[in-house]
N, C-alpha and C positions, 0 to 999 in steps of 0.2 A: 504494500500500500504506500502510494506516494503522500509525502505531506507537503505544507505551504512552505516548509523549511527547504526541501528539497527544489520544489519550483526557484526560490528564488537563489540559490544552489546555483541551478541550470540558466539560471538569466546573467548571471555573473560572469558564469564558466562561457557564454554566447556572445558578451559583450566584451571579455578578453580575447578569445578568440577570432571574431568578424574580424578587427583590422587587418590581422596578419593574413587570413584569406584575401580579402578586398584591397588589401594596400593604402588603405585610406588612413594613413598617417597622418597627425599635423603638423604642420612644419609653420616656423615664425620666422618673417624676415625684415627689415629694420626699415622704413621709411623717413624723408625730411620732417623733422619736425617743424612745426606751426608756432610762430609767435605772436603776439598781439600785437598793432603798434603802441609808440610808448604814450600816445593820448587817442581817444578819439571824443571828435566836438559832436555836441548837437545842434539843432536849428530845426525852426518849424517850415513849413511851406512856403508861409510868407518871407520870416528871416532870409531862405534861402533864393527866390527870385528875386529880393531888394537886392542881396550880394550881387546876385549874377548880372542883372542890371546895372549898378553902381560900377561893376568892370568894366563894362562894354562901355556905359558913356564917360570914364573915366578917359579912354585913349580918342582924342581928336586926328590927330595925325599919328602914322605909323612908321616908322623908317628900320627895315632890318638888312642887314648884310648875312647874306646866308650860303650855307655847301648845301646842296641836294644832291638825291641819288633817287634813281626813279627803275623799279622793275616793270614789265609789259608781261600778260600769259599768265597762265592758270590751268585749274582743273579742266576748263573747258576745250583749251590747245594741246595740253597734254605736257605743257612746258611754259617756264621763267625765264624772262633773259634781264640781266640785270647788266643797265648800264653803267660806263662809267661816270664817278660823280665829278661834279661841277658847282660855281660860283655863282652867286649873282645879287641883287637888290632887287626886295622888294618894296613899294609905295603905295601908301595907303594914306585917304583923305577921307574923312565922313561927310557928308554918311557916303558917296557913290563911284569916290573916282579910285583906280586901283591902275599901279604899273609893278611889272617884274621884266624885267632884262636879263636876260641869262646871260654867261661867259663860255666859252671853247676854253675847255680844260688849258693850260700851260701857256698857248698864246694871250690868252684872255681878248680878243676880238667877241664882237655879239655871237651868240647862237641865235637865240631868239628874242623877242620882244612881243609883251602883251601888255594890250591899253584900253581902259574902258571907263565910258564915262556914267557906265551905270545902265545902260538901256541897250546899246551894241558897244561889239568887241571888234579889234583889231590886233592879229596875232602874224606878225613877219618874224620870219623864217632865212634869213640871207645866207646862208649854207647850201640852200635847197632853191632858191631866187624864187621864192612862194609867199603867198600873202592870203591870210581866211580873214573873213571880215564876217559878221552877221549877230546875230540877238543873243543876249546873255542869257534867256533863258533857250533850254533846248526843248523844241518842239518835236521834232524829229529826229530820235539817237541812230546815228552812223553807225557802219560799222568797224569804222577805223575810231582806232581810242582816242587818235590826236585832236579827231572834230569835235568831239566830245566832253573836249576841255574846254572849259569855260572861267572867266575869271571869281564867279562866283564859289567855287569851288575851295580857291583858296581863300577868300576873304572872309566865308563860313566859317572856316575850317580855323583861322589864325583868331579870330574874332569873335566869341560863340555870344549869338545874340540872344536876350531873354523871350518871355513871353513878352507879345503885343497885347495892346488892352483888348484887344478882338476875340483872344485867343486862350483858353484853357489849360490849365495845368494840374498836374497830381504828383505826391510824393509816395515811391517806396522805397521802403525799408532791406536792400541786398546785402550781402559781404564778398569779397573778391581774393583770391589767393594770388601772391604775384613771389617774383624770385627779386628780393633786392639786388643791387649793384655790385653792395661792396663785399660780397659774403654768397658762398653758394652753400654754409651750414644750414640752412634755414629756409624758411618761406614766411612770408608776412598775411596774417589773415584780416584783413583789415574791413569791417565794415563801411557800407557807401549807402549813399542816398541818390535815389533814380527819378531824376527831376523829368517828368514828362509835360510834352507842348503839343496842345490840339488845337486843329480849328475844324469850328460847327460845318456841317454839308448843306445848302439851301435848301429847304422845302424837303430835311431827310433828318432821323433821329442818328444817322451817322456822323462818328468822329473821326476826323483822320490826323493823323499821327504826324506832323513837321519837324520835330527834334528831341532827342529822349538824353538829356547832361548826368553825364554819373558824375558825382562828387566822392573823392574818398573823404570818410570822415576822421581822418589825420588833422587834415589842414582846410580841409572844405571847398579844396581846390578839383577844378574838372579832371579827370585820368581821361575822358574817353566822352567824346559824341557821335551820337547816329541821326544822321539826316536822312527823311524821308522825300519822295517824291509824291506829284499828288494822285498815283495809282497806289499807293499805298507802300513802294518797291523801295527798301535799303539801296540808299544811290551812295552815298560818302558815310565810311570809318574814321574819325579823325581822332588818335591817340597823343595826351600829354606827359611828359615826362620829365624830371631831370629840372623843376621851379630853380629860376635864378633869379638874384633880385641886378635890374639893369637900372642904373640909375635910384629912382623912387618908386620903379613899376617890378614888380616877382610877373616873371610871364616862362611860362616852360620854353625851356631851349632845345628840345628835341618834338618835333611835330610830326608822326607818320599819318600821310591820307592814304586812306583808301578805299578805289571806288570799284566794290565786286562785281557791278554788271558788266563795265567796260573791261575789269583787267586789270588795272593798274595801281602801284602803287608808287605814293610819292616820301620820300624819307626827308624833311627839314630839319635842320641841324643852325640853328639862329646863334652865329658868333659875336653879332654888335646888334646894340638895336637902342631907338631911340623914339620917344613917344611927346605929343605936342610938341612938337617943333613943327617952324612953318617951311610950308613946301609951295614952293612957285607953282603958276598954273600951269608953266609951260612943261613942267615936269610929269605933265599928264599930255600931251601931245602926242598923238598918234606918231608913229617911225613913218616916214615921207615913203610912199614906196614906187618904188626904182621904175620907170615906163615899161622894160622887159622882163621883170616877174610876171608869173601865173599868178592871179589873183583870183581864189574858189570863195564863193561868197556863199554862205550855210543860212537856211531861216533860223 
């Protein structure tokens, strides 16, 4: 006659025995540990679009001397090609006029130049004796990346603007795991605040989505924004990194764009930069272009 002592006898002797049948061992292996940051702030909803507001109309004029580096390709091509980096100034006036000049690596002669007074662009090319001219906003996306660039792209991206009184906003509550700089012992778990921008649909209980600012809550400064299009499409990534204070202004010195429909990404690297200082008008003047360039004019 079996008893309950022996049952659990046999459950014993079954559950020593499985693993070595099964192989089902457990084994422990060591992962990066997670550290807090050494503060993090809080702020309400309002607190935090007053900040984000108060940056944006703090900078009147823009002036940076920058290295960029730009890759083209993706998942979609099958392949990256990363070019080599390069020099240039960017200008910036509020609210609408924006210039960037690129440099040819070593000789330093133009590569390119882009100039907009807010409503149409004009992007010469003197390498290539090409000239695109047409609307800052795109109506119709190319399928060459380069028509596709537009000056709004960077001025979004450098500049992150708050809500309009028009326009909607919501606060949540995320954390974000990232690898410090100076230390690859560790990871930083650091709590963030995900400042969302809507605007209403006509005649529609629809919201759609124009800009979503993560803040980490270290410093309350932006890591990362997502701009949306008005099909609702993730058009511009623009990541901040690396806050330096230039003058009286903290503005991150490492800016990557990136635009996943087109392809591309852009890597800014801001070495000098300087804020409300006055910039001539002429310093917004379209590049004169040349009688024998090709001139492709885009809506």
């Amino acid at each position: 006659m079996l008893t309950l002592t022996h049952y659990r006898k046999g459950a014993l002797l079954a559950l020593l025995v499985l693993p070595a049948l099964t192989g089902c061992y457990r084994t422990t292996h060591s992962v990066i540990p997670t550290h807090a940051p050494p503060q993090v702030l809080s702020g309400s909803l309002d607190d935090l679009v007053t900040k984000t507001t108060e940056r944006f109309d703090s900078i009147h004029t823009f002036t940076a001397a920058v290295e960029m580096q730009v890759s083209t390709g993706g998942g979609k091509e099958g392949k990256v090609v990363d070019y080599t980096s390069f020099t240039g100034h960017i200008l910036i006036r509020q609210p609408n006029d924006f210039r960037f000049v690129a440099l040819i690596p070593i000789a330093h002669t133009r590569m390119f130049d882009m100039v907009t007074d807010g409503k149409t662009f004009t992007l010469v090319i003197p390498t290539k004796s090409l000239a695109i001219t047409g609307s800052n906003a795109i109506t119709t996306p190319s399928d060459k990346a380069i028509e596709n660039l537009r000056p709004s792209m960077f001025i979004d991206s450098l500049l992150i603007r708050s809500a309009q009184q028009d326009e909607l906003v919501s606060l949540v509550s995320d954390d974000r795991i990232y690898q410090p700089k100076n230390t690859k012992k560790y990871l930083i778990d650091e709590p963030e605040y995900d400042l969302g921008i809507y605007r209403t649909t006509p005649n529609s209980s629809e919201l759609k989505t124009q800009r979503v600012i993560h803040l980490g809550r270290e410093t309350l400064l932006p890591f990362q924004q997502d701009v949306y299009d008005e099909k609702g499409q993730l058009v511009t990534v623009a990541t901040y990194d690396d806050y330096k204070l230039f003058g009286d202004t903290t503005f991150a010195s490492h800016i990557t764009i990136r635009r996943p429909i087109d392809q591309f990404t852009v890597h800014i690297t801001i070495t000098q930069l300087s804020v409300n200082q006055t910039i001539e008008d002429d310093q917004f003047e379209a590049y004169k272009i040349p009688s024998t360039y090709q001139v492709r004019h885009l809506p």
